[in-house]
C-alpha positions in Angstrom: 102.2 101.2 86.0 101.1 104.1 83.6 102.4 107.3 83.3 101.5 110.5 81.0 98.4 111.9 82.9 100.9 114.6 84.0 99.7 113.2 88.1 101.9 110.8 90.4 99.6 108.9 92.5 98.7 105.1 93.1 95.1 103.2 93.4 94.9 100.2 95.8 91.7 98.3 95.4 91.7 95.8 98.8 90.9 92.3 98.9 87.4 93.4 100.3 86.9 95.7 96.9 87.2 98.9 98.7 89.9 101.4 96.6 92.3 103.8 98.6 94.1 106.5 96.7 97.3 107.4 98.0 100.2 110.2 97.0 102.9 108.7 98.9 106.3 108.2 96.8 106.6 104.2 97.8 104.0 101.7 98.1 104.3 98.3 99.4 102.7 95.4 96.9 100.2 93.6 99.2 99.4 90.0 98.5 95.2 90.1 97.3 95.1 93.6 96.4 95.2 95.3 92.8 97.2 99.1 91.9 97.2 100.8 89.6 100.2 103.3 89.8 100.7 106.2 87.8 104.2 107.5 88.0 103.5 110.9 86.4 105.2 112.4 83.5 109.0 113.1 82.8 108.0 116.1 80.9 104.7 118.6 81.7 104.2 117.3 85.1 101.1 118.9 86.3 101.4 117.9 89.9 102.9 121.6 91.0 106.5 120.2 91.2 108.7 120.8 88.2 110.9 117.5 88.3 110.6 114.8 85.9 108.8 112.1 87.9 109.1 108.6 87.3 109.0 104.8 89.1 110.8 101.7 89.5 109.2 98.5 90.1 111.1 96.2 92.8 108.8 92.5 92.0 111.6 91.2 94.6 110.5 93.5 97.2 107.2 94.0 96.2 107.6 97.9 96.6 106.9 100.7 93.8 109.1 103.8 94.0 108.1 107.2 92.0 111.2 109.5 92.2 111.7 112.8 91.0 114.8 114.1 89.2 115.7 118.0 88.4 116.6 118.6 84.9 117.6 122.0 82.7 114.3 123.4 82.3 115.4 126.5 80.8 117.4 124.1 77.8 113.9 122.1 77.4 112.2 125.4 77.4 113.9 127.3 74.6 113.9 123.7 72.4 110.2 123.8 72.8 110.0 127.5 71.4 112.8 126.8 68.9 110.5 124.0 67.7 107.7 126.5 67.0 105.6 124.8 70.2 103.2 126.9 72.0 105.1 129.4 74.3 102.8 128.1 77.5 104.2 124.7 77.1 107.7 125.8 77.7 106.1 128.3 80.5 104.2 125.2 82.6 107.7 123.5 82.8 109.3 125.8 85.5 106.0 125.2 87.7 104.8 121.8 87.0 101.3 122.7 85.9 
């Protein structure tokens, strides 16, 4: 699991080598194939939805979760412009690109 690419999505290379990509919120960990899961970014998601996203890793039921949680984008917003940030960095956080 990785995160910080701003992107939620998974790889699944099969046992045969071929890779899949997939955007779908839970995978199930087969036995024999690799992933490489990227749970996206709690802050500047770039994936069109606003929400800090984020995963859990269940190794007792093989199964990776990304969720996504709302948060005060307008407190996060004015703390980026209070810090002297770029204004488009607070702007991108109310639309998740």
């Amino acid at each position: 699991m990785f995160g910080h690419t701003h992107l939620p999505m998974t790889f699944i290379q099969t046992e045969s080598g071929a890779v899949n990509y997939s955007e779908a919120p839970e995978i199930e960990l087969r036995e024999n194939c690799r992933y490489l899961v990227n749970v996206g970014s709690v802050g500047q998601p770039r994936d069109g939805d606003p929400r800090a996203s984020f995963g859990i890793l269940d190794t007792a039921e093989r199964r990776v979760t990304i969720l996504r949680e709302s948060y005060d984008i307008l407190s996060a917003q004015r703390r980026i412009i209070e810090q002297g940030l770029p204004a488009v960095l607070a702007e991108r956080l109310a639309y998740g690109s």
